[in-house]
Z-matrix of the N, CA and C atoms (Angstrom, degrees):
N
C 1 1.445
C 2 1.523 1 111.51
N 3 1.157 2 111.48 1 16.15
C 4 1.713 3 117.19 2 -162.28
C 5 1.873 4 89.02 3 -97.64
N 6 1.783 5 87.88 4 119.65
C 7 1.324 6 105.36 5 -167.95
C 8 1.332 7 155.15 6 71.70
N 9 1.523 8 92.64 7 35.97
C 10 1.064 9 132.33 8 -159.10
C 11 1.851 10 91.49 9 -109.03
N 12 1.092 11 129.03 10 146.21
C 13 1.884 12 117.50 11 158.28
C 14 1.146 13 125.56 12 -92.00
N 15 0.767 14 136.85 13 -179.42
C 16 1.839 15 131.81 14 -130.16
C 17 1.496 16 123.83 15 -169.38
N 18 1.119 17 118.33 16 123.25
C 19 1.934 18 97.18 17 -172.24
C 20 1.222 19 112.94 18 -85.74
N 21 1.114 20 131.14 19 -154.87
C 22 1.253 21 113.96 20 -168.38
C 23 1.335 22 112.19 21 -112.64
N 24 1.251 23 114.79 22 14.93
C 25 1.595 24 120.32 23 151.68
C 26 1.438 25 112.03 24 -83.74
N 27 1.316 26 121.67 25 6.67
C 28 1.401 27 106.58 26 -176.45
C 29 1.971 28 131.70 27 104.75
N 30 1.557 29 83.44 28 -9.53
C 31 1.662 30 106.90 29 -164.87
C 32 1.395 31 115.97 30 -97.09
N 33 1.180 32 131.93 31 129.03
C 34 1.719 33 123.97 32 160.79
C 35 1.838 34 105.55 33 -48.01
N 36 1.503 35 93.97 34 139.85
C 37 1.312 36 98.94 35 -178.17
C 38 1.250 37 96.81 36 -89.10
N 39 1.550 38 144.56 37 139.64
C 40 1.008 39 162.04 38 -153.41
C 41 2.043 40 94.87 39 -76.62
N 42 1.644 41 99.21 40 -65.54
C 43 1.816 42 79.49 41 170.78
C 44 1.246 43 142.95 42 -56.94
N 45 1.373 44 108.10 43 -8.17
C 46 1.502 45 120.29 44 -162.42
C 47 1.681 46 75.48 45 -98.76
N 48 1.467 47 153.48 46 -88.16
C 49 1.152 48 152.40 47 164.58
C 50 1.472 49 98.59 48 20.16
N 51 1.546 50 110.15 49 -94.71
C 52 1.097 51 123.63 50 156.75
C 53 1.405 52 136.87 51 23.56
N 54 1.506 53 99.34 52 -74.68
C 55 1.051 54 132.88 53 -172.33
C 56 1.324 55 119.87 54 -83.60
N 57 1.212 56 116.57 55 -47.66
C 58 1.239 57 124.49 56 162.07
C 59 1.668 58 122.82 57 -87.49
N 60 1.029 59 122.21 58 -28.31
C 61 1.635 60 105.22 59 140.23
C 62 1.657 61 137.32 60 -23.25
N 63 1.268 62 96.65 61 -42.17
C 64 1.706 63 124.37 62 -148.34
C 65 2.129 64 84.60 63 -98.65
N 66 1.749 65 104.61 64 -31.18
C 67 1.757 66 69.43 65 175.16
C 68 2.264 67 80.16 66 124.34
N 69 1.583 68 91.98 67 -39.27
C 70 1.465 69 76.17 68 -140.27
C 71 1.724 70 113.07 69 -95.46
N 72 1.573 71 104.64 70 20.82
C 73 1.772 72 97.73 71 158.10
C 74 1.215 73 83.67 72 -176.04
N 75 1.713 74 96.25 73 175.77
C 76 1.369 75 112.61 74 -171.13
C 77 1.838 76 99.50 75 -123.28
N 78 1.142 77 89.66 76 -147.33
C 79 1.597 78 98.15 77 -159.91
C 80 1.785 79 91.06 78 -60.36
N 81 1.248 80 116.42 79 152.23
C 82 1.701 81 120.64 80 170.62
C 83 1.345 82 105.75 81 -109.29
N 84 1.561 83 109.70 82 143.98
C 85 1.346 84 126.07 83 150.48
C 86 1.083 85 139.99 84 -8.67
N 87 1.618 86 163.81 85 11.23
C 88 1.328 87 137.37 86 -113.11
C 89 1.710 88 122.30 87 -43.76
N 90 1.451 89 100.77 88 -47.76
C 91 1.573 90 111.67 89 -167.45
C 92 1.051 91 105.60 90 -138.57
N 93 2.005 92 105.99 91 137.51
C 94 1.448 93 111.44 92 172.85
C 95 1.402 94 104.87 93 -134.59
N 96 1.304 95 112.75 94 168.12
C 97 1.441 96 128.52 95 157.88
C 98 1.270 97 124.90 96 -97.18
N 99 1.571 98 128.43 97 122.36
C 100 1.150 99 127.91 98 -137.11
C 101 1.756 100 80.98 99 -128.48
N 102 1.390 101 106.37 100 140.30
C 103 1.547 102 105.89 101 -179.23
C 104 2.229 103 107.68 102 -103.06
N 105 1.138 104 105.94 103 123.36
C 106 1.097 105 89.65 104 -164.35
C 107 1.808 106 95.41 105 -106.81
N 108 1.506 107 145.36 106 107.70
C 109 1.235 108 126.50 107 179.27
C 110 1.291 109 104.82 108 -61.56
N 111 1.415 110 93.14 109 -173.93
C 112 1.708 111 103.73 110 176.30
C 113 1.502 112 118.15 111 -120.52
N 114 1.212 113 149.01 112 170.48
C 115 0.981 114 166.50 113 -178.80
C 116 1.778 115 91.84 114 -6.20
N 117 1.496 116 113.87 115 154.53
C 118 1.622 117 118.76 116 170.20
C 119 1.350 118 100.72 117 -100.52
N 120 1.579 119 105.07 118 124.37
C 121 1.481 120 107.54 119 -163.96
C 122 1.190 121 110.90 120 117.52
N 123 1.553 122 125.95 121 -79.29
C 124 1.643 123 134.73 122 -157.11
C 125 1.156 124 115.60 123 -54.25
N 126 1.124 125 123.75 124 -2.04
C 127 2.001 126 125.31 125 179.55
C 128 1.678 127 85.62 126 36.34
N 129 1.447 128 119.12 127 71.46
C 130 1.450 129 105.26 128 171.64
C 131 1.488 130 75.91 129 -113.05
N 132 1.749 131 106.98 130 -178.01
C 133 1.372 132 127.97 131 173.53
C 134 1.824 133 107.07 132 -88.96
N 135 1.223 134 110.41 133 134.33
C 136 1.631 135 120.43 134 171.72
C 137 1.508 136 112.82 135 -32.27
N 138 0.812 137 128.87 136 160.44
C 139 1.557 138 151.09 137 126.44
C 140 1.225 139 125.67 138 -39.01
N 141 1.206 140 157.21 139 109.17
C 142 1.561 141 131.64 140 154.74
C 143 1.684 142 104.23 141 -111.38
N 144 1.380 143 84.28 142 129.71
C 145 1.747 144 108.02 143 -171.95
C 146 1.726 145 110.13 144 -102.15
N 147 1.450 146 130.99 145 94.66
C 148 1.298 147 134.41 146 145.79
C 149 1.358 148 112.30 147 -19.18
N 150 0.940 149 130.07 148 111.67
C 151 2.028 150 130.06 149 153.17
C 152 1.275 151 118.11 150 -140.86
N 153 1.065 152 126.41 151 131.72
C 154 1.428 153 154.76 152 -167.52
C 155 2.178 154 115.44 153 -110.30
N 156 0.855 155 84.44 154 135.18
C 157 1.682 156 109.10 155 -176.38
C 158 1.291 157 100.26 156 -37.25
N 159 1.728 158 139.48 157 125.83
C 160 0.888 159 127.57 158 -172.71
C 161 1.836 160 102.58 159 -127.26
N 162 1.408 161 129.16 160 166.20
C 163 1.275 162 117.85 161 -175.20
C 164 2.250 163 112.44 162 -87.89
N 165 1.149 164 94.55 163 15.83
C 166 1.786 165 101.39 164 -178.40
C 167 1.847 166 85.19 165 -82.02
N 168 1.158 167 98.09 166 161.76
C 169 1.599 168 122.32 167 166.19
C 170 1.897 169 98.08 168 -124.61
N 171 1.576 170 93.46 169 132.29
C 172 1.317 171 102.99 170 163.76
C 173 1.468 172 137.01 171 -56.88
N 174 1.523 173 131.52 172 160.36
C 175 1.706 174 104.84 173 158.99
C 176 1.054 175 128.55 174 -49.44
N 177 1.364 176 132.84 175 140.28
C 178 1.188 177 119.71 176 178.37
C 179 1.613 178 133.77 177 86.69
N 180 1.434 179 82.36 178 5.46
C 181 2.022 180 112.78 179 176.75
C 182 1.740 181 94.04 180 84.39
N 183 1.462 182 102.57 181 -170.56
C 184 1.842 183 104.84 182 -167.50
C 185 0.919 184 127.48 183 93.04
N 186 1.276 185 115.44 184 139.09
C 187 1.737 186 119.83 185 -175.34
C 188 2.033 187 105.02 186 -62.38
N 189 1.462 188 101.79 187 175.00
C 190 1.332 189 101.47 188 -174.85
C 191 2.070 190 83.53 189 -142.30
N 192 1.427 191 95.83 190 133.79
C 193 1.201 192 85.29 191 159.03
C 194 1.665 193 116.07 192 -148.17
N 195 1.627 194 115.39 193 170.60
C 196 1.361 195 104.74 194 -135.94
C 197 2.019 196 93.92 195 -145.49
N 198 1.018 197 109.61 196 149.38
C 199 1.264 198 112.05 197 164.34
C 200 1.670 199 128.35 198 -70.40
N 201 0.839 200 109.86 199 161.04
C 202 1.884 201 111.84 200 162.36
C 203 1.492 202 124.26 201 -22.41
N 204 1.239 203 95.33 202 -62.99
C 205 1.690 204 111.24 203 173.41
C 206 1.811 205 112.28 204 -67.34
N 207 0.855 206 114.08 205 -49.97
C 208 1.515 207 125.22 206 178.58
C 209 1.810 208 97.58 207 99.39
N 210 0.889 209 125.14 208 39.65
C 211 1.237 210 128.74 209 -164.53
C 212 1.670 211 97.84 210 -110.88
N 213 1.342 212 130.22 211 -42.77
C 214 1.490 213 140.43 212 144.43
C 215 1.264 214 138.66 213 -64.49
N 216 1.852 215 131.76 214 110.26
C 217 1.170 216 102.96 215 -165.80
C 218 1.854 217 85.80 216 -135.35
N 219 1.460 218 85.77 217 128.29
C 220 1.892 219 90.60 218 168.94
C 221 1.337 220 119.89 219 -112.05
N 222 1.264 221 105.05 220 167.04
C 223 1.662 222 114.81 221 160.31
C 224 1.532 223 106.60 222 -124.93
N 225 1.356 224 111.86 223 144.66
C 226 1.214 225 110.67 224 -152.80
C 227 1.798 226 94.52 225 -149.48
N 228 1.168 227 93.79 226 131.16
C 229 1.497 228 114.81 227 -159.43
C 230 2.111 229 107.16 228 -136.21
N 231 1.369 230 94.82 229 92.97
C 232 1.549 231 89.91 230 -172.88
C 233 1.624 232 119.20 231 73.40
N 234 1.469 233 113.10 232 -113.36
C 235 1.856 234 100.19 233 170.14
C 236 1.389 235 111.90 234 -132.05
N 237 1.814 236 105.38 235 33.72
C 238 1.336 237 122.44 236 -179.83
C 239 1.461 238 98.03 237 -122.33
N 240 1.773 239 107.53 238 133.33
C 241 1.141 240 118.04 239 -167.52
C 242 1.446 241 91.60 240 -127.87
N 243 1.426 242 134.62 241 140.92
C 244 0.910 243 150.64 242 -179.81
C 245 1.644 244 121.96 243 -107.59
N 246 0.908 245 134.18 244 121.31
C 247 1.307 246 127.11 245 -173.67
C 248 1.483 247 126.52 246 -92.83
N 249 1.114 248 120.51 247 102.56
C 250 1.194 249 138.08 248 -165.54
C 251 1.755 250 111.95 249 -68.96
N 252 1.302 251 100.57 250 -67.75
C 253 1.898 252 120.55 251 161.70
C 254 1.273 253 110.26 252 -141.59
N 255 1.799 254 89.87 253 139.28
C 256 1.535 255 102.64 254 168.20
C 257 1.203 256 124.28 255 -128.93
N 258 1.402 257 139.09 256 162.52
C 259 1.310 258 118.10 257 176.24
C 260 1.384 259 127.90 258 -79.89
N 261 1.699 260 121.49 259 151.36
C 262 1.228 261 131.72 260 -150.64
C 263 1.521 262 94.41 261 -44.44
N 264 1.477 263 109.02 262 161.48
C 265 1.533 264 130.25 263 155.76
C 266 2.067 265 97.10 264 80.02
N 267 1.418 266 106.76 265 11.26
C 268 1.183 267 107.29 266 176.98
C 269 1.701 268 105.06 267 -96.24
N 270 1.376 269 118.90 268 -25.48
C 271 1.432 270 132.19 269 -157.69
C 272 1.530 271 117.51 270 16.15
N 273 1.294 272 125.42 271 -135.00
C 274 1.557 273 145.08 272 -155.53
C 275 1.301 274 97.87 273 -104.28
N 276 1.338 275 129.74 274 11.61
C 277 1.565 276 114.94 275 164.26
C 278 1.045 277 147.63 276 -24.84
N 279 1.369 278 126.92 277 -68.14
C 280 1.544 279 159.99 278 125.64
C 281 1.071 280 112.27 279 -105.49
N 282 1.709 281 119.13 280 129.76
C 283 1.012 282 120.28 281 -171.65
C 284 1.925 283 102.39 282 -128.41
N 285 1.270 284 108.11 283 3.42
C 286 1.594 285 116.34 284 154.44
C 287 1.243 286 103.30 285 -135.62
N 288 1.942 287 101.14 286 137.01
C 289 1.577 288 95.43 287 -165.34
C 290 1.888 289 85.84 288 -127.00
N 291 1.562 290 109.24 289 -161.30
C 292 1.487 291 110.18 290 176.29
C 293 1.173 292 107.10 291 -103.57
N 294 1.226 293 109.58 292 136.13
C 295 1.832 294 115.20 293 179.17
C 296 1.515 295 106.29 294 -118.92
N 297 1.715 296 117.23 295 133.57
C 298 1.738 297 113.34 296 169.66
C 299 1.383 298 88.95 297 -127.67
N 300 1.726 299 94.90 298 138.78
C 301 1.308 300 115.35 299 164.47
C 302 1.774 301 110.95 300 -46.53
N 303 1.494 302 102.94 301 143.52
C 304 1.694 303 114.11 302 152.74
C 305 1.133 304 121.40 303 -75.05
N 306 1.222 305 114.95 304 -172.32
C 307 1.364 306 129.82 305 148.07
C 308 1.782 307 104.75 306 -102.14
């Protein structure tokens, strides 16, 4: 089971099992920083969005991960995060953003 991820009781999470049974990921991330720009045009400063490993699987199999609110949900592939849902008035902006691992 060495290297496998784990909830925080100590346990393989059954999707991550799953998943890596099947071939198709390895250990996940817990936490990233998700860069969110701002408006096209506004020379404003980015966003950076906290999200953490959540127990949904993406389309297409894959972790899903999600902010505080649960109002954001990505898939995140290397330091490309994909946006799954966002909240209203966010639309089709960017729909791959930059993701860095946490600690």
């Amino acid at each position: 089971m060495e290297g496998r991820p784990r909830s925080r009781a100590g346990r393989v999470l059954p999707r991550d099992r799953a998943l890596q049974d099947a071939g198709l990921a390895g250990p996940a991330q817990r936490r990233y920083a998700v860069t969110l720009p701002g408006p096209v045009g506004a020379h404003a400063r980015p966003t950076v969005l906290l999200v953490h490993l959540s127990d949904d699987v993406a389309p297409g199999g894959g972790h899903v991960w999600t902010d505080g609110s649960g109002r954001w949900r990505l898939h995140i592939d290397g330091q490309a995060a994909t946006v799954l849902s966002a909240p209203a008035g966010y639309g089709d902006r960017h729909r791959v953003l930059h993701a860095v691992p946490m600690p």
